[in-house]
VEXDREN-2710 file (C-alpha; in Angstrom, 1 decimal):
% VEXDREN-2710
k/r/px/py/pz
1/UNK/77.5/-50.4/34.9
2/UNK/74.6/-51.4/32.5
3/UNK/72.9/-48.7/30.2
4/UNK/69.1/-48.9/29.5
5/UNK/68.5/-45.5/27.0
6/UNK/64.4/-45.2/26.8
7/UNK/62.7/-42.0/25.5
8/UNK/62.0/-38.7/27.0
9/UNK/59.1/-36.4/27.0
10/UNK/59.8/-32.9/28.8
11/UNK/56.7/-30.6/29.3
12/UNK/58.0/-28.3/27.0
13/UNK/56.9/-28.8/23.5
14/UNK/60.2/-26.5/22.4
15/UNK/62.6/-28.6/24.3
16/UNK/60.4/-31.2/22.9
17/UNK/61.1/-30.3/19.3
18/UNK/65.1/-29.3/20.2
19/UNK/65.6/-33.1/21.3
20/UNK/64.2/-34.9/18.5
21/UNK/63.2/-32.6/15.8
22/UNK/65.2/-29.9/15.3
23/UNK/64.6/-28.7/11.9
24/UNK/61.0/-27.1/13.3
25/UNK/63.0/-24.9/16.0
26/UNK/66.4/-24.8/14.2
27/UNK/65.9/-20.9/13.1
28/UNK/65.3/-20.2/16.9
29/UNK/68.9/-20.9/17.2
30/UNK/72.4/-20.0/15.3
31/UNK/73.8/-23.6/15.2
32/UNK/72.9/-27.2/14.6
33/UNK/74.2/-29.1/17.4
34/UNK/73.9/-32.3/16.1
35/UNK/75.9/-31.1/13.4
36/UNK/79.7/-31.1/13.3
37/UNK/79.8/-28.5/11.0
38/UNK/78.4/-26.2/13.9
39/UNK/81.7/-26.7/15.9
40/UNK/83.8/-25.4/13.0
41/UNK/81.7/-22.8/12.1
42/UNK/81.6/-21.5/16.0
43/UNK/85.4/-21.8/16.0
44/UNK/86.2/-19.8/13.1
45/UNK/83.8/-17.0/14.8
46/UNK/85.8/-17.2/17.9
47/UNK/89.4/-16.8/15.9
48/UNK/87.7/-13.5/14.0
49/UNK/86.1/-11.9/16.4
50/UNK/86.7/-13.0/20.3
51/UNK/88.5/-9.7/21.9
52/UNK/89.3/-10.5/25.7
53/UNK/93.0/-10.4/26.7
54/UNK/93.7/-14.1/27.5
55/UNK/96.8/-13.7/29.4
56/UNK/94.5/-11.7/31.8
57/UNK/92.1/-14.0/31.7
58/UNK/94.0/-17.0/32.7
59/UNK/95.8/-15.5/35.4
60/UNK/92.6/-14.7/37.2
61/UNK/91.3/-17.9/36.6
62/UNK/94.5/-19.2/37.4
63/UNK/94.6/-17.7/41.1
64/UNK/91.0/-18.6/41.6
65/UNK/91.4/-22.2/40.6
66/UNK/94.4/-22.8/42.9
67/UNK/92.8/-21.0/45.7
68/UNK/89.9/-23.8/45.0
69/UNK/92.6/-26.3/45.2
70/UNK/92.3/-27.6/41.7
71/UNK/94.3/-30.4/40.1
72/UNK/97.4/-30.8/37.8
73/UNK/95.3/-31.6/34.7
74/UNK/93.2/-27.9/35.4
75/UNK/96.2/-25.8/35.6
76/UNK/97.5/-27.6/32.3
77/UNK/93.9/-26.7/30.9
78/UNK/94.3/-22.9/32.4
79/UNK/98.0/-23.0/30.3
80/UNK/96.4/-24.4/27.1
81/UNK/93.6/-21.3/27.2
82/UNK/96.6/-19.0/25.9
83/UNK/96.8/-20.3/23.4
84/UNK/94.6/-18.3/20.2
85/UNK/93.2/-21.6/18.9
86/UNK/91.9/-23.0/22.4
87/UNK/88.1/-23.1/23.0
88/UNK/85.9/-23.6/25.9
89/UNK/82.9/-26.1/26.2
90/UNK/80.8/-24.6/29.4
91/UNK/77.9/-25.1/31.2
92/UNK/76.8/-23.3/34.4
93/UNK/74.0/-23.5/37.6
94/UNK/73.3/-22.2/40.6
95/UNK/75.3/-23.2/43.5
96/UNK/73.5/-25.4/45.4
97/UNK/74.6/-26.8/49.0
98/UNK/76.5/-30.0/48.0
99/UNK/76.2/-29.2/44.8
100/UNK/72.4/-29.1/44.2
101/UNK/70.1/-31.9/42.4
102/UNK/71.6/-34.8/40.5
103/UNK/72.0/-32.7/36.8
104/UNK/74.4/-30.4/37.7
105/UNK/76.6/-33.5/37.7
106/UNK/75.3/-33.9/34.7
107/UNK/75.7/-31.1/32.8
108/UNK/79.4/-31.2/33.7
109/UNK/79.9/-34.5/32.9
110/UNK/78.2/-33.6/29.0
111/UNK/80.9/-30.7/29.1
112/UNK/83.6/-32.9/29.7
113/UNK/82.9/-35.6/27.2
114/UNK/81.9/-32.9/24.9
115/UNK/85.0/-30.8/25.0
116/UNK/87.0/-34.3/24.6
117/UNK/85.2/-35.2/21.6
118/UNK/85.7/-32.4/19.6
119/UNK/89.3/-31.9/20.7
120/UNK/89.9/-35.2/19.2
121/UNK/87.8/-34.9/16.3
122/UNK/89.8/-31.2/15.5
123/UNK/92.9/-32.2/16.7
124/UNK/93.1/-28.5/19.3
125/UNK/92.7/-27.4/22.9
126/UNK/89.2/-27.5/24.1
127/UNK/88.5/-27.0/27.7
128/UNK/85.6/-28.0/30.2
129/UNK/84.3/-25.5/31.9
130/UNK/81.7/-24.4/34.7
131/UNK/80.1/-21.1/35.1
132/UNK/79.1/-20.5/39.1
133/UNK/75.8/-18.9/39.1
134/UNK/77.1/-16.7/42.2
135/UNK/75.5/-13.9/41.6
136/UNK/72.3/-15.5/41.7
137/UNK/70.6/-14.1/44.9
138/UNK/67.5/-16.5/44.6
139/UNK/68.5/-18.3/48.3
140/UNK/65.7/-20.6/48.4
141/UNK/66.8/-22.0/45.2
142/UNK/70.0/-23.4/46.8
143/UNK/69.9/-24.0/50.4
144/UNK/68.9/-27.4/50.5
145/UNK/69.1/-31.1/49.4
146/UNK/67.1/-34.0/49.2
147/UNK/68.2/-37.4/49.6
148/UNK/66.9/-41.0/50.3
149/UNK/67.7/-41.6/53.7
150/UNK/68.9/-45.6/55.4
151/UNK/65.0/-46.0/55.8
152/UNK/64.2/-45.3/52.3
153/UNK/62.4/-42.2/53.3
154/UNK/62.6/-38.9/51.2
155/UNK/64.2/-36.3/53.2
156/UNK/64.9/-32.7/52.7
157/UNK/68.0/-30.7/54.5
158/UNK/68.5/-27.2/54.4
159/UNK/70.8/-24.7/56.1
160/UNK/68.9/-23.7/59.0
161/UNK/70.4/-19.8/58.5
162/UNK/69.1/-17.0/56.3
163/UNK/70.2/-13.9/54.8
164/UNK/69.0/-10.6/55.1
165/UNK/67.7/-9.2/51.9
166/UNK/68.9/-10.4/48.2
167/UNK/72.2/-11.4/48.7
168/UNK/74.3/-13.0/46.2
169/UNK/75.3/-16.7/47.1
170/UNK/78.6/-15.7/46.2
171/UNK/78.5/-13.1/48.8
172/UNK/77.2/-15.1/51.6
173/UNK/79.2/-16.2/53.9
174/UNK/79.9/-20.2/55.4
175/UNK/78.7/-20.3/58.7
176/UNK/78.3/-23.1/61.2
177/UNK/75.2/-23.8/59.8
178/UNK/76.8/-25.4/56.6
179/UNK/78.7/-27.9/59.4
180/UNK/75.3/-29.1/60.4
181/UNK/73.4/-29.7/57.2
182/UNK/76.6/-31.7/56.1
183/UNK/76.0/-33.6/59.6
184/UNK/72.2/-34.4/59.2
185/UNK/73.5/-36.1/56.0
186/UNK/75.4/-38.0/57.6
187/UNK/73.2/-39.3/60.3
188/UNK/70.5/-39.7/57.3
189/UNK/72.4/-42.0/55.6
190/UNK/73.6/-45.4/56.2
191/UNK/77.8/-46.3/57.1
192/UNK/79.7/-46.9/54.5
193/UNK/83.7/-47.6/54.0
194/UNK/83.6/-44.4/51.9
195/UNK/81.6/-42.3/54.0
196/UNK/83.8/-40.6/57.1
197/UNK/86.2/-39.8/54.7
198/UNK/83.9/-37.6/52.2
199/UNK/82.4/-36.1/55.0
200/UNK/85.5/-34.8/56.7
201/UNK/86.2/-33.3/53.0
202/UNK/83.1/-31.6/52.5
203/UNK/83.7/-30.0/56.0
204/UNK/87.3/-29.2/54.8
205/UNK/86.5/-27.3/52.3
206/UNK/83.4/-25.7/53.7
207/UNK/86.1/-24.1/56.1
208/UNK/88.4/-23.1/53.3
209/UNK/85.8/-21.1/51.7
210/UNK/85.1/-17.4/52.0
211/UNK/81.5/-18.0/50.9
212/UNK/78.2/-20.7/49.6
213/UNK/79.7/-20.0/45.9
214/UNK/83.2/-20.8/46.4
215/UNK/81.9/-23.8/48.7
216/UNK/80.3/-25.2/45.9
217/UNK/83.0/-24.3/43.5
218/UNK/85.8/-26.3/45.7
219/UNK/83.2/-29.5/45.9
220/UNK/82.8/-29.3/42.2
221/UNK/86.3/-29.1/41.8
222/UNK/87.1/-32.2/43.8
223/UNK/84.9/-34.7/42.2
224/UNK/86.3/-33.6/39.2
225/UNK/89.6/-33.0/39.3
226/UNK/90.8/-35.6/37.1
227/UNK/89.3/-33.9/33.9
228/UNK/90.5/-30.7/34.1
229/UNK/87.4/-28.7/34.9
230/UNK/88.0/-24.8/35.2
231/UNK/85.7/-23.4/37.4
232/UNK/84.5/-19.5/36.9
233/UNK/83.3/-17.5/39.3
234/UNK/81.8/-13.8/38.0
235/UNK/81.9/-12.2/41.0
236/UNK/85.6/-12.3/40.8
237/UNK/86.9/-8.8/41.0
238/UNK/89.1/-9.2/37.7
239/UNK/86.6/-11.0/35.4
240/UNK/84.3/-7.9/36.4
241/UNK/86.9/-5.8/35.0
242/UNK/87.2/-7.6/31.9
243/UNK/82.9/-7.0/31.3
244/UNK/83.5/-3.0/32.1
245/UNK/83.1/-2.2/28.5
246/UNK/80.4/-5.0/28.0
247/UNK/78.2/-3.5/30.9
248/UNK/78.4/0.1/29.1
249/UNK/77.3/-1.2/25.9
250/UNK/74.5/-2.7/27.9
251/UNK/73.2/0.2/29.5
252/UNK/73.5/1.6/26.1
253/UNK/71.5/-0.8/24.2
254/UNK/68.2/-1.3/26.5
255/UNK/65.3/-0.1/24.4
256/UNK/67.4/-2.6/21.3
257/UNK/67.5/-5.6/23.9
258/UNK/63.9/-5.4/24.7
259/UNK/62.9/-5.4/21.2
260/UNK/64.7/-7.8/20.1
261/UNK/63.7/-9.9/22.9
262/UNK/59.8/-9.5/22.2
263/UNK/60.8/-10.0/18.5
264/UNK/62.5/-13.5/19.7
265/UNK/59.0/-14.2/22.1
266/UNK/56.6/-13.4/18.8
267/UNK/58.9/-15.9/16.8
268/UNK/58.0/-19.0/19.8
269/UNK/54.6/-17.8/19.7
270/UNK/53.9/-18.7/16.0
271/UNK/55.1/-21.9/16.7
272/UNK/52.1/-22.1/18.9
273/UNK/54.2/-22.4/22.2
274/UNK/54.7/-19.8/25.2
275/UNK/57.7/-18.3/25.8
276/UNK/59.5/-19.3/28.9
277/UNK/60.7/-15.7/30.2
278/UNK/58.5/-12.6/30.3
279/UNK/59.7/-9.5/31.2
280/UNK/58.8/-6.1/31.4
281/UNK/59.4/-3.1/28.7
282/UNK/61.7/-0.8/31.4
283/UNK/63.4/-3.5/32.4
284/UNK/67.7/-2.7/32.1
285/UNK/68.2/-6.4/32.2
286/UNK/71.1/-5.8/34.7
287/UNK/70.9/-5.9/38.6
288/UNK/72.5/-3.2/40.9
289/UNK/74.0/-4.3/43.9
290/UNK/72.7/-1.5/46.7
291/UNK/73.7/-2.0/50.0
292/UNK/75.0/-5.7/49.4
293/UNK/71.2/-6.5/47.9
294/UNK/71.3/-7.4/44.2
295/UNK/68.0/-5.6/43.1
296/UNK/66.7/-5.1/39.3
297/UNK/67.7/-2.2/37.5
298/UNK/64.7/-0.1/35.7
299/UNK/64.4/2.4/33.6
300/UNK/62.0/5.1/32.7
301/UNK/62.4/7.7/30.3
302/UNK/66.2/9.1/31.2
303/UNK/65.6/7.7/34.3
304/UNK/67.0/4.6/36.3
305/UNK/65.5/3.3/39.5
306/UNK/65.8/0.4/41.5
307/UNK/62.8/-1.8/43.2
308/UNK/61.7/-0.6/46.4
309/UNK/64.3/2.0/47.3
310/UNK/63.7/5.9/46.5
311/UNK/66.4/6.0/44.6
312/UNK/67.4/7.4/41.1
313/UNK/70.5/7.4/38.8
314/UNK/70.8/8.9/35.1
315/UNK/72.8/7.2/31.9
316/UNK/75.9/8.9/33.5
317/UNK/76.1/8.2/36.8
318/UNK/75.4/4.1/35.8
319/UNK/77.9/4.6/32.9
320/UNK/80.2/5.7/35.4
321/UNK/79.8/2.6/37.6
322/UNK/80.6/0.1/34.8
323/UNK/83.7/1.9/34.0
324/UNK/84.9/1.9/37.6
325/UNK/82.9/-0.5/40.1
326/UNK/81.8/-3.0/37.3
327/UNK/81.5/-5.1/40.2
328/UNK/78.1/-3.4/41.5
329/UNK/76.8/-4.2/38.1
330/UNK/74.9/-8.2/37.2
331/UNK/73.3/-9.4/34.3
332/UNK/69.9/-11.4/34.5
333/UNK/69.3/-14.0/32.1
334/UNK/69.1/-12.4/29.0
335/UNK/72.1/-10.8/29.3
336/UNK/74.3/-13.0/31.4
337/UNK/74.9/-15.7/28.2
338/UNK/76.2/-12.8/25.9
339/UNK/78.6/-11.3/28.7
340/UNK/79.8/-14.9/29.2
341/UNK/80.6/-15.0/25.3
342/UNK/82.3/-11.8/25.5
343/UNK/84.6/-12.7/28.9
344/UNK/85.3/-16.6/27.2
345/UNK/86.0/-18.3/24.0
346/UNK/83.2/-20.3/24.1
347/UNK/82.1/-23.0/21.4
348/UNK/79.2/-24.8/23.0
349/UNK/76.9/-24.3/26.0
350/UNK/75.9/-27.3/27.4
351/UNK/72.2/-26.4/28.7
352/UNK/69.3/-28.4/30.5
353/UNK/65.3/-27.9/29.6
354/UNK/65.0/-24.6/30.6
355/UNK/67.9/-22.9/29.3
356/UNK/67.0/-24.6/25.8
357/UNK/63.7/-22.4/25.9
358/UNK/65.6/-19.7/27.2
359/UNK/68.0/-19.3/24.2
360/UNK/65.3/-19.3/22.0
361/UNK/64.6/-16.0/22.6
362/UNK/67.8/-14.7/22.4
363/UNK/69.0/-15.3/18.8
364/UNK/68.6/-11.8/18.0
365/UNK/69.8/-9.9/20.6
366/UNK/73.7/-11.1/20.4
367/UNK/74.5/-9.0/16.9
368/UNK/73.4/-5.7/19.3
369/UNK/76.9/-6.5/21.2
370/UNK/78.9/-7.9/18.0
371/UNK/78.3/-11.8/19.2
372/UNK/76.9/-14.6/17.9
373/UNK/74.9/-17.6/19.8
374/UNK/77.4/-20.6/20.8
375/UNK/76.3/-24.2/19.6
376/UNK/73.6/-24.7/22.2
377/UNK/74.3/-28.3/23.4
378/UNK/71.7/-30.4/25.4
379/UNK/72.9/-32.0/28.7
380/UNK/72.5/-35.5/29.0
381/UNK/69.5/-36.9/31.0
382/UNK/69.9/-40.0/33.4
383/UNK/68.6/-41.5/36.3
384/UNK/70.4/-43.9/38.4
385/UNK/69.0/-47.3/39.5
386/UNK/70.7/-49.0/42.5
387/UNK/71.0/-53.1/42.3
388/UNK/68.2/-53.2/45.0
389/UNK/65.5/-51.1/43.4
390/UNK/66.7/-53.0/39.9
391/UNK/65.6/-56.5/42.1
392/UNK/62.1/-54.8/43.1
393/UNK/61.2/-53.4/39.8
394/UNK/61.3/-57.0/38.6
395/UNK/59.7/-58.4/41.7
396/UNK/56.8/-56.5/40.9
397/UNK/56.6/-55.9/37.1
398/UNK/57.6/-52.1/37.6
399/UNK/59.2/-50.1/34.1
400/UNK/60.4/-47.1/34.4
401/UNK/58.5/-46.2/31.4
402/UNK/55.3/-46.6/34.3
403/UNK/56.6/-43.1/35.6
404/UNK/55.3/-42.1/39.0
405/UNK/51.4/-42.7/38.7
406/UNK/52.0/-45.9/36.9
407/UNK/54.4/-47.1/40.2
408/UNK/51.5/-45.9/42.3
409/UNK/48.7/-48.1/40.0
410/UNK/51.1/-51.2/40.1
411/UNK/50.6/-51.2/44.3
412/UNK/46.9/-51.0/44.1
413/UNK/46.9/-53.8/41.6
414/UNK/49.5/-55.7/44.1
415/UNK/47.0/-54.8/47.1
416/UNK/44.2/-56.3/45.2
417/UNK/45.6/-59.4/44.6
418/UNK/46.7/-60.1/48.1
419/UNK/43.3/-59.4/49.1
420/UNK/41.8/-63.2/49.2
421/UNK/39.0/-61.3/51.5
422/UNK/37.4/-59.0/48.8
423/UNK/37.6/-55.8/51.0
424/UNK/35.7/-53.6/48.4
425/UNK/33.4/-56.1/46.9
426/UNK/32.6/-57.8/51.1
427/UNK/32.4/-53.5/51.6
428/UNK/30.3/-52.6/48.7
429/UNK/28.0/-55.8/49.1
430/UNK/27.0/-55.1/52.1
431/UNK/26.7/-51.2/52.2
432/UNK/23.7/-52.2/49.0
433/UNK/22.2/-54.3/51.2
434/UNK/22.3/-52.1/54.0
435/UNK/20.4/-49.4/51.6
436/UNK/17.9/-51.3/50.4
437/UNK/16.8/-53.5/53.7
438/UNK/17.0/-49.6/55.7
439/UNK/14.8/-48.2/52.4
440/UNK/12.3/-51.3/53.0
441/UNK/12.1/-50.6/56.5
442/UNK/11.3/-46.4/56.4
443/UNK/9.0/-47.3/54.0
444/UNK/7.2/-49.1/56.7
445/UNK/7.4/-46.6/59.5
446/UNK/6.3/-43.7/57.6
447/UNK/2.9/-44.5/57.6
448/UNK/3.1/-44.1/61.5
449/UNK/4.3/-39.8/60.2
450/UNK/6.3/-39.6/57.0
451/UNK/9.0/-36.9/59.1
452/UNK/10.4/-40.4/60.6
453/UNK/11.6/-41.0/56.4
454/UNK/14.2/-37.6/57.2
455/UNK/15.3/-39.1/60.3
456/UNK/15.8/-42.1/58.7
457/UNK/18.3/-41.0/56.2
458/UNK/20.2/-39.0/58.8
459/UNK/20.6/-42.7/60.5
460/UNK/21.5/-44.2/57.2
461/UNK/24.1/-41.4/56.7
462/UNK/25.4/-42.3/59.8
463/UNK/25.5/-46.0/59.5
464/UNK/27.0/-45.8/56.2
465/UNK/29.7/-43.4/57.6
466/UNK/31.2/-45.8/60.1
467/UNK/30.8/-48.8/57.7
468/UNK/33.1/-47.0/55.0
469/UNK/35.0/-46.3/58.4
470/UNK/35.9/-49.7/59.1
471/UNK/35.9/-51.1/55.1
472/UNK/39.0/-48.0/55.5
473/UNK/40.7/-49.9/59.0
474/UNK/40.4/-53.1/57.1
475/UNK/42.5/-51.6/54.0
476/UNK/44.9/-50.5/56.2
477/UNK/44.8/-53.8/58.3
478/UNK/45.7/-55.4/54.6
479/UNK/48.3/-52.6/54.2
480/UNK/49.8/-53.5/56.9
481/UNK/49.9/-57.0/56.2
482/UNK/51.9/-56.3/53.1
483/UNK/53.9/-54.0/54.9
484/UNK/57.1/-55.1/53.1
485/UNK/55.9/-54.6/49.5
486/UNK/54.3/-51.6/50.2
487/UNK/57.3/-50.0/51.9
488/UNK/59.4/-51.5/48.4
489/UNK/56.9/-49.4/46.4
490/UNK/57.4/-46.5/48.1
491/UNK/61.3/-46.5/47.8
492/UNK/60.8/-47.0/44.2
493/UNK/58.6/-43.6/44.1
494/UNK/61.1/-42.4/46.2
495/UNK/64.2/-43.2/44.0
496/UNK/62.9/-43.5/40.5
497/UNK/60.6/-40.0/40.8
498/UNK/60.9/-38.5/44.0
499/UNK/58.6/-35.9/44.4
500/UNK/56.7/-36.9/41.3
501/UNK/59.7/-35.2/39.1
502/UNK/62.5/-36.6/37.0
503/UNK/65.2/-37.6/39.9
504/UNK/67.6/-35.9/38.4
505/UNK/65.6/-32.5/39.2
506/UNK/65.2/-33.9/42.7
507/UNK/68.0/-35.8/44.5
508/UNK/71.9/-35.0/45.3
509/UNK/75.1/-37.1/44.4
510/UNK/76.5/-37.7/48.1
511/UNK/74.1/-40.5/49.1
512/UNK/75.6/-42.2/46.6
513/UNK/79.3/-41.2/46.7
514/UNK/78.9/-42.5/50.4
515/UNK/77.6/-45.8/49.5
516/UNK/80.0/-46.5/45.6
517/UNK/82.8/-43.8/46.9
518/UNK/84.0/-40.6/45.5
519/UNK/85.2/-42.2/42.4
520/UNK/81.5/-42.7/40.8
521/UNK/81.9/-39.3/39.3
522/UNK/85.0/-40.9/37.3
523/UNK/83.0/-43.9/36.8
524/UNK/80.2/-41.8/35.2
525/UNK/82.3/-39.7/33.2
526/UNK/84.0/-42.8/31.1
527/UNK/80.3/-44.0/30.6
528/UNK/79.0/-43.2/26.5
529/UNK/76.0/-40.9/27.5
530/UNK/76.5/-38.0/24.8
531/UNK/75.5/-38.5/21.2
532/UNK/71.8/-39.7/21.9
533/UNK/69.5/-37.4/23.4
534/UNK/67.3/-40.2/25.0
535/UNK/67.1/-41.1/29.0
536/UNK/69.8/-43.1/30.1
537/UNK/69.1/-45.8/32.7
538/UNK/72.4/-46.5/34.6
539/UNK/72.4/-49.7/36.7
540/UNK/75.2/-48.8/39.6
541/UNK/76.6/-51.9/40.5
542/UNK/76.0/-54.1/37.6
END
């Protein structure tokens, strides 16, 4: 595979500045990550201060991997996390059917390499990790793909069942309906030698699971089972145990949280740039699962409510829920990264865009719970370029550096010079001819009554209308002509920035696990994408 790296603009002038110039955002954050130092310096915080019982810890996750089938090199990884000096490199996302758009393969892949290279620049145990967002109860978010389909046409799938109310994902169960996104996939996409075979798998494991999370979570596993990936699932009863205390201190600390959280907004505001979360001054910060919905948790004066139901709870009886049914208890995003500290021993997030703009605001808040911010480490960026679209972009002088509008500009100048007819100028020509012969001529009959001048125009209108009519039909007569080209154009929107966004935001790996096999994850993973924060180009079959 050939590497192109070419720079990267996000719309977020924070991201922006974490990417390439970090010394203006650097006090946003507690560590350097292009620093080494920043690794030592987070590991000698984890030695004085992480708490949770890691023999507990690696049993659960022990008994969830397994039940996810994991591989030889996980369990070793699991084994390794007993040990005091072991750290954990982690990212985490939302649990998207088929494992969601292209950068959740992404992000792992930056925690794999990640882990790897400090382990061998340190010489200890560092583990990749991936944090199920199952709790997430935002369905819309994750129950679909999209995909390129065998006539280069963008498609989107979605599971054609919904939940009732805010479930979590990890709560909702697999249903037929999985078995038939996974099979308009498959008829969406061309045959392949690869292709039967990671189907039947992805129906395998559908049937294995108890739910959309652990779905994902098995998937996941698979494709990377070689690198030792431990997967973590919070709605698993035992890691809720292990945040009891954590969720008390929360409820605790809600009027602190929110200050400190405006305190972090003010400090992105003098940088001239708008925070990326709002939030309101009763918000808890933590959901509360009520009748299997996972609704936000509010409070007012002494007392705590919940969004649309007429219902009310004091300090106690919540208190009393995080000591014994922690598992009715979720944190949102503020919360969510420092209970992740607190559960693992974590030296680096890996994060995307948003979660960069995210922890920006959150600097402060981890001292309220005795935590400090991990290195925040930024996932690598990529987009894939099949041999194909490679051949077309030189065909027709496309760069990816173009973007979207540019791809769109380079047809019309393609159109224009197939046209040997001169639509437009034939078009335009003859519509100022028509204007001025039809002025001469009104100017003649209204000496006969000047009202025949308005119905003149109304004629002209008219006229006019069907002549830009057929200068249209005779554009898409040319269109047509070029039919090829202009069908090339569109799969190189439709692969290079489908939906007019990055297509890593956009498309799913399995289109192209069918077509270059279930090993292009492995593939990818050996491939030198961290250390540069600039796009990588990957050519797949070069």
């Amino acid at each position: 595979m050939k590497i192109v790296t070419v720079p990267v603009e996000y719309q977020s002038p924070l991201v922006n500045k974490y990417l390439a110039d970090f010394a203006e955002v650097g006090h946003l954050y507690e560590h350097n990550p292009y620093e080494f130092n920043s690794f030592q310096d987070r590991y000698e915080v984890i030695r004085r201060d992480y708490r949770t019982d890691r023999n507990e810890l690696v049993r659960i996750l022990t008994e969830y991997n397994e039940k996810l089938h994991c591989g030889t090199a996980t369990r070793d990884n699991l084994g390794k996390l007993e040990d005091p000096s072991t750290t954990v490199v982690i990212t985490g996302q939302q649990a998207g059917v088929c494992t969601g758009p292209l950068y959740t393969i992404y992000k792992t892949i930056t925690v794999i390499q990640l882990a790897g290279e400090i382990a061998r620049s340190t010489g200890r145990n560092v583990i990749p990790m991936f944090w199920v967002a199952s709790e997430d109860h935002d369905f819309a978010e994750i129950d679909h793909l999209w995909f390129v389909n065998h006539r280069q046409e963008l498609v989107r799938t979605s599971l054609d069942e919904k939940p009732v109310g805010k479930q979590s994902v990890g709560h909702i169960p697999v249903t037929d309906a999985v078995v038939r996104l996974i099979e308009q996939l498959e008829a969406e996409t061309s045959p392949s030698e690869w292709k039967e075979g990671i189907v039947n798998k992805l129906k395998e494991l559908a049937a294995e699971s108890d739910n959309l999370a652990d779905w994902f979570a098995a998937v996941m596993c698979w494709l990377f089972q070689k690198h030792g990936l431990v997967m973590v699932n919070p709605l698993v009863k035992g890691l809720r145990r292990l945040l009891s205390g954590t969720f008390e201190d929360f409820l605790k600390s809600t009027d602190l949280v929110n200050e400190r959280l405006q305190s972090g907004m003010a400090k992105v505001r003098t940088l001239g740039i708008e925070p990326q979360v709002e939030t309101f001054e009763n918000h808890v910060h933590l959901f509360l699962y009520v009748d299997g919905e996972r609704l936000p948790l509010l409070k007012s004066g002494d007392v705590y409510t919940v969004r649309g139901r007429e219902l009310v709870w004091s300090i106690g009886d919540l208190t009393d829920l995080a000591r014994n049914r922690p598992e009715l208890l979720s944190p949102n995003v503020v919360l969510r990264p420092v209970a992740q500290d607190v559960l693992l021993p974590i030296t680096a997030y890996v994060a995307g865009p948003g979660e960069i703009s995210y922890y920006a605001l959150y600097r402060e808040i981890y001292p309220i719970f005795n935590q400090r911010m991990p290195v925040i480490y930024p996932r690598v960026n990529t987009t894939l370029i099949e041999r194909s679209i490679a051949k077309h972009m030189d065909k027709y002088g496309v760069k990816f550096s173009d973007g979207y509008a540019g791809i769109k500009r380079k047809l019309d100048d393609y159109l224009e010079t197939q046209d040997g007819l001169g639509i437009d100028r034939l078009f335009g020509g003859y519509a100022d001819e028509l204007k001025k012969s039809f002025g001469e001529l009104m100017g003649k009959v209204a000496v006969i009554d000047p009202e025949l001048t308005k119905h003149g125009y109304e004629s002209l209108n008219r006229i006019l209308h069907q002549v830009d009519y057929l200068e249209k039909k005779a554009h898409q007569c040319h269109r047509k002509s070029c039919d090829v080209a202009v069908k090339r154009f569109h799969a190189l929107e439709n692969q290079l920035f489908p939906r007019n966004n990055w297509q890593e935001r956009v498309l799913n790996i399995f289109p192209y696990l069918f077509k270059y096999g279930y090993g292009l994850t492995d593939q990818l993973v050996k491939l030198p994408l961290t250390g540069d924060n600039r796009h990588r180009l990957i050519y797949l079959g070069d």
